[in-house]
C-alpha positions as CSV (number, residue, x, y, z in Angstrom):
1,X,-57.1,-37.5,108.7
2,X,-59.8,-34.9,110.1
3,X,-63.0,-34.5,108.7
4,X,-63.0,-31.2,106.7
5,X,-66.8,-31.3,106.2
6,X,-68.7,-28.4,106.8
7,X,-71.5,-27.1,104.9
8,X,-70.4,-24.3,102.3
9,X,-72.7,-21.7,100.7
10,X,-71.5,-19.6,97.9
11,X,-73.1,-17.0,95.7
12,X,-71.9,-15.0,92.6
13,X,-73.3,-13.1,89.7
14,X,-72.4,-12.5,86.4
15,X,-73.1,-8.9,84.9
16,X,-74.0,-9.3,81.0
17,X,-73.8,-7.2,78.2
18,X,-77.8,-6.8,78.2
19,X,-81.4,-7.8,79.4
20,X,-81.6,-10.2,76.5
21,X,-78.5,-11.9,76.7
22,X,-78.9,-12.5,80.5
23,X,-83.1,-13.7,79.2
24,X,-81.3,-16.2,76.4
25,X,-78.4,-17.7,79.0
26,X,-80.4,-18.0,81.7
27,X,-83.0,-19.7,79.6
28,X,-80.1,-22.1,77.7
29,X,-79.1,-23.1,81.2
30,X,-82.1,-23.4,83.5
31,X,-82.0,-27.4,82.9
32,X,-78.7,-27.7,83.7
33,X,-79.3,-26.5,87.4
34,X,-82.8,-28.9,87.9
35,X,-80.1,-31.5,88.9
36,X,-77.8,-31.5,91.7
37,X,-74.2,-31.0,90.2
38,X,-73.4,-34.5,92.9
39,X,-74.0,-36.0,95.5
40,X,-72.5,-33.5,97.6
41,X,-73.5,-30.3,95.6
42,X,-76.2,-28.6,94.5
43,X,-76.9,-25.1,92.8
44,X,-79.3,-22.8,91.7
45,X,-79.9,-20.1,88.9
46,X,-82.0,-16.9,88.9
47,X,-81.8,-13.8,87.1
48,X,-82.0,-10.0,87.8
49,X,-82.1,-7.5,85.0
50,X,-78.7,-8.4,83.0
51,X,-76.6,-10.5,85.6
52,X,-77.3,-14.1,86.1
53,X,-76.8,-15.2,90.2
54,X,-75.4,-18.3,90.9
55,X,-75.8,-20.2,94.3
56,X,-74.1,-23.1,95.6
57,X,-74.5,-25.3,98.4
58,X,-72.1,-28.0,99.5
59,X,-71.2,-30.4,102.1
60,X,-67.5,-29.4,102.1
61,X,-64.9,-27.4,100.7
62,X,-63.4,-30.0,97.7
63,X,-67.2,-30.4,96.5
64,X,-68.0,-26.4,96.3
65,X,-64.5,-26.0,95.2
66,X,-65.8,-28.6,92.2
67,X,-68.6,-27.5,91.8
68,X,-68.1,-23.8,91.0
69,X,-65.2,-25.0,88.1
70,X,-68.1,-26.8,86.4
71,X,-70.2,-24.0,86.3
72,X,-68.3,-21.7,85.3
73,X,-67.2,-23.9,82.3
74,X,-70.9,-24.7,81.8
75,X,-71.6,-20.7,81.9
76,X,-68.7,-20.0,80.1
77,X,-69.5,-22.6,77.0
78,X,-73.3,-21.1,77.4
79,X,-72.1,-17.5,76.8
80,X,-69.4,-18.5,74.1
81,X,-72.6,-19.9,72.4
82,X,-75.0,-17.7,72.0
């Protein structure tokens, strides 16, 4: 079977209702991302204005593919939240 390994960088943002939403989630999950997501992942989370970036760095397709259904089930819970 080949080797489908090849690093992967993604990057999305999510546009929020306000400022202060974007402030509180960001906040809520800012030690979520001081971890890598695994061994083969890991991600980062800043904030501009009222959207939330996201950025993802894997080793291959099947770990970015992973990794960006986790966070958007961690960001989605997060939102749901607050």
């Amino acid at each position: 079977m080949p080797s489908s390994e090849f690093p992967i960088s993604l990057s999305f943002s999510i546009e929020l209702d306000s400022v202060e939403l974007a402030e509180q989630a960001y906040l809520a999950l800012l030690p979520e991302f001081s971890e890598a997501i695994s061994a083969r992942s890991t991600a980062q989370i800043s904030k501009n204005e009222s959207e939330l970036v996201l950025d993802i760095q894997a080793k291959d397709l099947i770990a970015s593919r992973a990794a960006v259904n986790s966070l958007i089930k961690l960001v989605t819970l997060t939102l749901e939240i607050l």
